[in-house]
NUROKE-385390 format. One line per field, with one value per residue (C-alpha): residue in one letter; chain; x, y, z. Coordinates in nm, 2 decimals, m for minus. Layout:
% residues N
guba	a ...;
donu	A ...;
X	X ...;
Y	Y ...;
Z	Z ...;
This chain:
% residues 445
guba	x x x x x x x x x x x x x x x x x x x x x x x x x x x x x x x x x x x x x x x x x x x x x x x x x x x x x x x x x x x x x x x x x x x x x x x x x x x x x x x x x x x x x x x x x x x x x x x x x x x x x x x x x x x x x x x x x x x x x x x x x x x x x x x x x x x x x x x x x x x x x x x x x x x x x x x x x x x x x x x x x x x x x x x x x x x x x x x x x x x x x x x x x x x x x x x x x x x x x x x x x x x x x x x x x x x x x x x x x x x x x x x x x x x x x x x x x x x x x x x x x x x x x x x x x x x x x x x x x x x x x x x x x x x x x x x x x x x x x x x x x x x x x x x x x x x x x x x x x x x x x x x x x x x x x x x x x x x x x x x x x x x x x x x x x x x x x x x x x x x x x x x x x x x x x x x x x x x x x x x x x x x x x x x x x x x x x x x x x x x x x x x x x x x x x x x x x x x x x x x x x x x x x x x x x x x x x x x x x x x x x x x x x x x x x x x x x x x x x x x x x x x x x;
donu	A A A A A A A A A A A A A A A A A A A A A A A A A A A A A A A A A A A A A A A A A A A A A A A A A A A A A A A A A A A A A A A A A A A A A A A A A A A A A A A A A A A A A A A A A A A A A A A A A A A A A A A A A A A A A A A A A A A A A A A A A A A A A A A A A A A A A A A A A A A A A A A A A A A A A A A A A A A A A A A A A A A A A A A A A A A A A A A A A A A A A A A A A A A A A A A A A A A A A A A A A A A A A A A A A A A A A A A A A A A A A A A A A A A A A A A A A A A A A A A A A A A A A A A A A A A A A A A A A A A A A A A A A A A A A A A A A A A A A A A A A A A A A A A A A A A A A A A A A A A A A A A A A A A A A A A A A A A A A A A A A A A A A A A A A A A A A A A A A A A A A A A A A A A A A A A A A A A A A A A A A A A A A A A A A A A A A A A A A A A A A A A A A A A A A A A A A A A A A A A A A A A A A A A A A A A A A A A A A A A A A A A A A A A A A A A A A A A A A A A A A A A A A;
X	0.00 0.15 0.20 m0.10 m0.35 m0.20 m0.28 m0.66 m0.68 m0.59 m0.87 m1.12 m1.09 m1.08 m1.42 m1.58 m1.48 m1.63 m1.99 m2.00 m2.30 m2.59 m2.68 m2.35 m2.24 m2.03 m1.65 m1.48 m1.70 m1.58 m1.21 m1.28 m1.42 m1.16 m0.88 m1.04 m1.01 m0.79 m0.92 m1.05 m0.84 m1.17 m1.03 m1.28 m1.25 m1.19 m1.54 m1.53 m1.85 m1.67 m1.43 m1.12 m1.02 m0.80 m0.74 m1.10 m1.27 m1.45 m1.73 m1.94 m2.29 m2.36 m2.78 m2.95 m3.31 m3.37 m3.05 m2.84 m2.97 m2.95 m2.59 m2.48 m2.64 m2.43 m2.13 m2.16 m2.21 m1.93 m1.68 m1.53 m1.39 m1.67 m1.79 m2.04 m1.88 m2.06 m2.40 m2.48 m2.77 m3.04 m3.31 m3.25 m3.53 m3.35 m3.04 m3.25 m3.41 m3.06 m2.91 m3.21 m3.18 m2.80 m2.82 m3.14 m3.02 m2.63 m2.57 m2.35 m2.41 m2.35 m2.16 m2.41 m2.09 m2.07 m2.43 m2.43 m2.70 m2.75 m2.60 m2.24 m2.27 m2.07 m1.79 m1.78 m1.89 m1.55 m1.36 m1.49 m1.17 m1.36 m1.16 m1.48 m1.72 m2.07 m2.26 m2.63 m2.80 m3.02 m2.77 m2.75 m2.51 m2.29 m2.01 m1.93 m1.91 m1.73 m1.46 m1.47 m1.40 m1.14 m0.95 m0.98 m0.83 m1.14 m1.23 m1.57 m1.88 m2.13 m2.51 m2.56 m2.61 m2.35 m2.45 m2.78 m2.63 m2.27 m2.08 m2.14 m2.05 m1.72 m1.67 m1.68 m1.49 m1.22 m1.26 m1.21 m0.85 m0.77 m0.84 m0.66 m0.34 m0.44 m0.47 m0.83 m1.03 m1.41 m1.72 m2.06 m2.40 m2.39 m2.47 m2.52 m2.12 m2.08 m2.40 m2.28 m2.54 m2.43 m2.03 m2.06 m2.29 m2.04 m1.74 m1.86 m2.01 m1.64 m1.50 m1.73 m2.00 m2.25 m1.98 m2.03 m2.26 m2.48 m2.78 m2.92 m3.25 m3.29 m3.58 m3.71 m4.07 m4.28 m4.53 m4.51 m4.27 m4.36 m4.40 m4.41 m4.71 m4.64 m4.66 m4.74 m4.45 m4.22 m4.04 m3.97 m3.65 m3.78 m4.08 m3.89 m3.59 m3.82 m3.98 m3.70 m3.74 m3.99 m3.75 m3.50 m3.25 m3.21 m3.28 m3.21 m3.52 m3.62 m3.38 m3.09 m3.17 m3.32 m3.31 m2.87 m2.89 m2.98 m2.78 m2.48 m2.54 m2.54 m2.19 m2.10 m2.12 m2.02 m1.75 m1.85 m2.12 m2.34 m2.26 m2.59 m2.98 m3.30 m3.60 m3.94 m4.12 m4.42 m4.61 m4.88 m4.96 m4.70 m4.85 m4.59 m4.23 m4.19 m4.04 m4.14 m4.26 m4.19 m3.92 m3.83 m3.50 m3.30 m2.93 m2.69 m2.31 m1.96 m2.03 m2.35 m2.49 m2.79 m3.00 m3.35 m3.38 m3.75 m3.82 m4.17 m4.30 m4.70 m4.91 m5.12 m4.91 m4.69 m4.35 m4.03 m3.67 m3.44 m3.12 m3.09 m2.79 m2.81 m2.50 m2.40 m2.40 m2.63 m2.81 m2.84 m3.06 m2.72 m2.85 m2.83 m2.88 m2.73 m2.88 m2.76 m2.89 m3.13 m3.29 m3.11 m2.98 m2.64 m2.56 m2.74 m2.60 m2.80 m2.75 m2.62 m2.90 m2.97 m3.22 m3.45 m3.46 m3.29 m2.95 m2.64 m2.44 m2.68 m2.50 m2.55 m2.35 m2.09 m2.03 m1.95 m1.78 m1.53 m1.50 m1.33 m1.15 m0.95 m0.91 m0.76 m0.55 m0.45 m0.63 m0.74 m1.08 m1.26 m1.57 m1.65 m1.56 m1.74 m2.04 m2.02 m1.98 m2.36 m2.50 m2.38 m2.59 m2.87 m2.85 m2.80 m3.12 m3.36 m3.19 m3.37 m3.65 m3.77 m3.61 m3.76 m3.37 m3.07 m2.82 m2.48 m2.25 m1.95 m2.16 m2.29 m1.94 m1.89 m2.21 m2.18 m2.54 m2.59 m2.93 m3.02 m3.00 m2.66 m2.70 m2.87 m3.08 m3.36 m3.61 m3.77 m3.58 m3.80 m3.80 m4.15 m4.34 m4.16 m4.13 m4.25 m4.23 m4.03 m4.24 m4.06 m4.08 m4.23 m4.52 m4.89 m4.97;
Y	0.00 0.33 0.63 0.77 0.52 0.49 0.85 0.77 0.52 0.73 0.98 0.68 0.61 0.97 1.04 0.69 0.86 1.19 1.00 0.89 0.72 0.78 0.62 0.45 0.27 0.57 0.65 0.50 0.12 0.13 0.21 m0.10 m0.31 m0.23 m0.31 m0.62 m0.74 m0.72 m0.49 m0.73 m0.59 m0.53 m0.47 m0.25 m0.02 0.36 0.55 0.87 1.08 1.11 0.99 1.14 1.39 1.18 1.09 1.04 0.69 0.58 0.30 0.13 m0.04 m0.40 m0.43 m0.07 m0.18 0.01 m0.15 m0.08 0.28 0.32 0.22 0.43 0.77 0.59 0.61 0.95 1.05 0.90 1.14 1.38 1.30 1.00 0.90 0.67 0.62 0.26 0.11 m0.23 m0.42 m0.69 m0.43 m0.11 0.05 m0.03 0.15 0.47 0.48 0.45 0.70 0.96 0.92 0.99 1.30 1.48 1.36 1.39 1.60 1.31 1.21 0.88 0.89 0.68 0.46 0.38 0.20 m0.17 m0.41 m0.77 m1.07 m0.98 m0.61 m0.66 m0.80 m0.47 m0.27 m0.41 m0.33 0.01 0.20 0.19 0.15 0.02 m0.21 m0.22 m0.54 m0.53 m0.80 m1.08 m1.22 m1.55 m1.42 m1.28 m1.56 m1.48 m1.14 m1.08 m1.34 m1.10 m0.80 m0.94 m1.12 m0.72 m0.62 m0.35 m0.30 m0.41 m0.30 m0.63 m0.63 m0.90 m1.19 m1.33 m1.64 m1.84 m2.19 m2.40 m2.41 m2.01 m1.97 m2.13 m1.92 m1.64 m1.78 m1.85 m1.53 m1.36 m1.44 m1.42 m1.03 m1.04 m1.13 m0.84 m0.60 m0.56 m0.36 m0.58 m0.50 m0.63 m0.49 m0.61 m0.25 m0.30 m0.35 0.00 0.10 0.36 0.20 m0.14 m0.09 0.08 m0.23 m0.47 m0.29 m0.31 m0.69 m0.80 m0.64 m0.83 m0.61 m0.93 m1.19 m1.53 m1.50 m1.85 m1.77 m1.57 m1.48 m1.33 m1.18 m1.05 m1.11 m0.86 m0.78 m0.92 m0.74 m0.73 m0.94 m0.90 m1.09 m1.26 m1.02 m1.17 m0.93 m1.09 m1.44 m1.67 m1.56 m1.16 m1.23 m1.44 m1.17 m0.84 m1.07 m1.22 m1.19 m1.48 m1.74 m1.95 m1.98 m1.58 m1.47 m1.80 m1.79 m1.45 m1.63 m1.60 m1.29 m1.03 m1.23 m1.30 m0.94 m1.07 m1.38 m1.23 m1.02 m1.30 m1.44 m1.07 m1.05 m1.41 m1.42 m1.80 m1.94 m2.24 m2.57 m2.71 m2.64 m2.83 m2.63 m2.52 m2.31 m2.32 m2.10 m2.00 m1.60 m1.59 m1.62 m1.61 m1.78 m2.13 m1.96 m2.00 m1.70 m1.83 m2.01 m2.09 m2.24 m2.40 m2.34 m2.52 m2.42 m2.66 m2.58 m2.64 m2.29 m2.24 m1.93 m1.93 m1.77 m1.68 m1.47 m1.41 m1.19 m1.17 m0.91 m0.85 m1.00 m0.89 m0.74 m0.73 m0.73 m0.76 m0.90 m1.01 m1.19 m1.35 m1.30 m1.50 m1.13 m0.97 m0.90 m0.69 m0.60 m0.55 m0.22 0.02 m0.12 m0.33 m0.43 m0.65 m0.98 m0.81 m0.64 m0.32 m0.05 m0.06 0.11 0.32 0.44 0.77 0.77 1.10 1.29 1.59 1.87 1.66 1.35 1.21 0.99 1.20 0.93 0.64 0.31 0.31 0.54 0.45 0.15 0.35 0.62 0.25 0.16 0.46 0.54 0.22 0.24 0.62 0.50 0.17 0.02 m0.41 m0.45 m0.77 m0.83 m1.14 m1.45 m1.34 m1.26 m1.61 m1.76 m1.61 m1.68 m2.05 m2.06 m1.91 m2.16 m2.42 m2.29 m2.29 m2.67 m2.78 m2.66 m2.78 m3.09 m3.15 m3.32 m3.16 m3.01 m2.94 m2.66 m2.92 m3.10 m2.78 m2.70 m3.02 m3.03 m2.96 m2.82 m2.52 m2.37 m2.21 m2.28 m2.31 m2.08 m1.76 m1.69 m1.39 m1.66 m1.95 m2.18 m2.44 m2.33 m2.17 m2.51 m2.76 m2.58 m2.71 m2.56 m2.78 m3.05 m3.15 m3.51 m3.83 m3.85 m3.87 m4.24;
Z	0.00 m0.09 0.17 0.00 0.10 0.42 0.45 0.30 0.54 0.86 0.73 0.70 1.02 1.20 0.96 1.09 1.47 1.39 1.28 1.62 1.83 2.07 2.32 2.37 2.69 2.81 2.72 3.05 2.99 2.60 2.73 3.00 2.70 2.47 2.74 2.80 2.46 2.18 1.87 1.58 1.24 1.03 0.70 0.57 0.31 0.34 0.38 0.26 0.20 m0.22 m0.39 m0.37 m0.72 m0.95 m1.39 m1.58 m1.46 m1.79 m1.69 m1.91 m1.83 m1.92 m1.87 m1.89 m1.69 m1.37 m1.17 m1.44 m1.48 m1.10 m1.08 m1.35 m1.16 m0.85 m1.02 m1.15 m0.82 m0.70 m0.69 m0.94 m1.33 m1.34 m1.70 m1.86 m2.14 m2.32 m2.28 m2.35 m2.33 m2.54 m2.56 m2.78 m2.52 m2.25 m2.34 m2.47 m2.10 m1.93 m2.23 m2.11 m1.75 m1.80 m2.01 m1.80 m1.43 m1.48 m1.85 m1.91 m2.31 m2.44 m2.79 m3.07 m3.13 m2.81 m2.78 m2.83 m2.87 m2.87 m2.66 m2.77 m2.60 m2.35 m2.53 m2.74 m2.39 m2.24 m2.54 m2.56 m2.38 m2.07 m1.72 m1.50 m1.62 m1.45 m1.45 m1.39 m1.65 m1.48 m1.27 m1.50 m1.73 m1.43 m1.47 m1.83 m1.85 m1.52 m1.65 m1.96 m1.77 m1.58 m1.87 m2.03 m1.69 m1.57 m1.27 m1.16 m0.99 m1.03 m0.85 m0.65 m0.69 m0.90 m1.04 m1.02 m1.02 m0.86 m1.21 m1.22 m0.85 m0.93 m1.22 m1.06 m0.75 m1.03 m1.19 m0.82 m0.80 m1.14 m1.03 m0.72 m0.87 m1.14 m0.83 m0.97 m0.76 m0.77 m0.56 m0.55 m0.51 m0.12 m0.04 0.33 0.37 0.25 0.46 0.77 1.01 0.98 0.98 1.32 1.48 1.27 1.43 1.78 1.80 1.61 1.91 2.14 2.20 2.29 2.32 2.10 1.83 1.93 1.67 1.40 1.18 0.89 0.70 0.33 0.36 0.17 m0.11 m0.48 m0.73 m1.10 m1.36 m1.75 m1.94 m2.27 m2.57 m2.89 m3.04 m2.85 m2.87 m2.59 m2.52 m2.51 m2.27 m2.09 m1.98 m1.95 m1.69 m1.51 m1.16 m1.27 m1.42 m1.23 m1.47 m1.50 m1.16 m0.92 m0.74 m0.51 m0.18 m0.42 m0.62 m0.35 0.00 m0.06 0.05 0.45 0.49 0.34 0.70 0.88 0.72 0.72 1.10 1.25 1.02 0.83 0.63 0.69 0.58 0.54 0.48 0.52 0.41 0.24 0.02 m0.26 m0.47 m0.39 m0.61 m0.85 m1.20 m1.43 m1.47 m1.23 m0.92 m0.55 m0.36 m0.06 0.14 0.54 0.60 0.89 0.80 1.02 1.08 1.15 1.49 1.52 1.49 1.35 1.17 1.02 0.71 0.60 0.28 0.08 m0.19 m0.18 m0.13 0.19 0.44 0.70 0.58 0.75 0.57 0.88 1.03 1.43 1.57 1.96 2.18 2.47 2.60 2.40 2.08 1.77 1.52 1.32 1.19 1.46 1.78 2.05 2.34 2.67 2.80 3.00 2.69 2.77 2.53 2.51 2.17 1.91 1.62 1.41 1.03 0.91 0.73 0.56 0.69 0.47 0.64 0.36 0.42 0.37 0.20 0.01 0.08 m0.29 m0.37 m0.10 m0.26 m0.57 m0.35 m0.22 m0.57 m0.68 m0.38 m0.44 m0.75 m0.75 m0.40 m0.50 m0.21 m0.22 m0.27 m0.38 m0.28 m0.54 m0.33 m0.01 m0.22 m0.40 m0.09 m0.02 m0.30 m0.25 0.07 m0.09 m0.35 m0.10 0.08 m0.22 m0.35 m0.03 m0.02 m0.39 m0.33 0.04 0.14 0.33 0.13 0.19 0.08 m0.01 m0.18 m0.42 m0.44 m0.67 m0.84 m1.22 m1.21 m1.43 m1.56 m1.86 m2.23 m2.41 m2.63 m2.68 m2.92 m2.93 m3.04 m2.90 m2.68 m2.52 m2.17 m2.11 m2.24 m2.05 m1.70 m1.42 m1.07 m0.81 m0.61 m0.30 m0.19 m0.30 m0.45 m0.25 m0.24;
């Protein structure tokens, strides 16, 4: 690390002081604490409210729908000298959307020659002259085009999750330290790592805040999302990605695609994954694609561990997206508060805000803010194994419950499973009339 991140570093931490807390303990019991046991080296990155001034970052966006749109403005936002510079995508209407958004919310224009379309785009995205590729298709073609950005040698920003399926997770497990050894700078859409709120509770439950972390929950329960209907303009292959939240093969089922978010919280904080699952689901509203919209799993730890894991998407039922970890000395909502054994508040932490209410720093942007920070101060950051890792449990987790058995993390890591069709075509591809949603079990005698 050079003197100047060094520096970067020393400022990350005297900012993270200056956020402070409420409602803490009191200064003399965190000096007791913190004499009592030995600081935990976090590792996290440098969290500055922007990105320091540096050379022109030229990023170009692979998948222009509203994720891809979104992390674009993030970008921009970043920091100063921040480009979109290439748009890619399968849908030319996609790309106009983004291209507007870009040039009325940000006055940054997209040359024509830089607008690609079709299922080579981000080939011709990568090779564009861009430093920073963005990846924000349906998560199924993660694996290929962040192997393609890496063998380019870009940097990476990739939304979560990364793969839908074990022969993708090891792809991009693969792909992760090909980029290390590139000094690559790579994060993931795991915005909650780069979330102000969530740092602080992480920093003081590594440190011990609530002793042994003995059990967790974690929670994505809320209403339906969207869906796409069949268009008689469009082929199979058209309805079946402008509605891919719906599909397996694109999305990986709503645990892996939106609910990797919460247990990667839970691995976030007790510092290991599970290493098995035995769970359940069905579908009960969801009327297109062959997707659950439900699931409730019991993963289970080496030690013996164990955190439930609930997620749902239908309307007109209760909703709760939340974390909770138990201590042996406490517990925490992971977010912003920690309390004692007794139920106590120990520590609160208050996200800085505008006068409006509104967040001062969108973990959103933050995680743009880390991106380019490390990449202008030459700082490691790789986010794509630990994020793998996740999506592995959350594969793990939805493997269960359609099958009804217990499945194991070692034994996903040598399945040669892998969903989807072989090639793509923007026609029909046999998918939509043979598929079935999962029945667990044996048959009803």
């Amino acid at each position: 690390m050079t003197e100047k991140s060094n520096f970067s570093r020393r400022k990350f931490l005297t900012n993270a002081a200056a956020l402070g807390a409420v409602g803490v303990i009191g200064a003399n019991a965190l000096v007791s604490c913190s004499e009592k046991k030995k600081t935990v080296e976090l590792n996290l990155p440098p969290l500055l409210d922007q990105a320091p001034d540096g050379k022109p970052l030229k990023a170009g966006v692979i998948g222009c729908g509203g994720r891809g749109s979104g992390a674009a403005l993030d970008f921009l936002n970043a920091g100063p000298n921040l480009v979109i510079h290439a748009l890619g995508d399968v849908f030319q209407d996609r790309i106009d959307d983004c291209r507007n958004k870009l040039k009325n919310q940000a006055n940054n224009e997209v040359a024509d020659e830089n607008i690609f379309v079709g299922f080579d785009a981000f080939e011709k995205v990568i090779d564009s002259g861009v430093d920073v590729v963005i990846l924000a298709t349906p998560p199924h073609f993660r694996p290929e085009h962040f192997a393609a950005a890496v063998q380019a040698r870009k940097h990476v920003f990739m939304e979560k999750p990364v793969a839908v399926d074990p022969t993708g997770i090891r792809s991009v497990m693969a792909t992760a330290k090909k980029a290390e050894s590139l000094g690559l700078k790579i994060v993931t859409g795991t915005q909650r790592r780069h979330q102000r709120d969530y740092i602080e509770v992480y920093k003081q439950i590594a440190n011990g805040a609530i002793g042994d972390i003995v059990s967790a929950n974690c929670y994505w329960n809320q209403s339906k999302l969207w869906h796409r209907n069949p268009n008689a303009d469009w082929s199979e292959m058209e309805f079946m990605i402008r509605d891919w939240v719906n599909w397996l093969w694109l999305s990986g089922d709503h645990i892996v695609e939106q609910h990797i978010h919460n247990i990667d919280v839970i691995n976030w904080f007790t510092g290991k994954h599970p290493t098995k699952a035995v769970g359940f689901g069905s579908r009960q509203r969801r009327v297109t694609g062959d997707q659950y919209d439900n699931f409730s799993i019991d993963f289970t730890y080496d030690d013996g561990m164990h955190t439930h894991s609930m997620c749902r998407q239908i309307n007109g039922c209760t909703n709760n997206v939340s974390e909770f970890v138990m201590g042996s000395n406490g517990s925490s909502n992971c977010r912003n508060t920690i309390w004692d054994a007794k139920g106590t508040e120990l520590y609160s932490y208050a996200y800085p805000t505008e006068e409006s209410g509104e967040r001062m720093i969108s973990p959103y942007v933050q995680e743009h803010i880390d991106l380019v920070t490390c990449i202008r101060e030459n700082i490691p950051v790789n986010e794509a194994e630990q994020t793998a890792i996740t999506n592995m449990c959350a594969i793990m987790g939805r493997m269960s419950a359609y099958t009804g058995k217990e499945v194991t993390f070692e034994e996903l890591m040598n399945s040669d499973i892998k969903l989807g069709p072989d090639t793509y075509i923007m026609g029909d591809v046999g998918i939509v009339e043979t598929a079935q949603v999962p029945v667990p079990g044996e048959a009803a005698v």
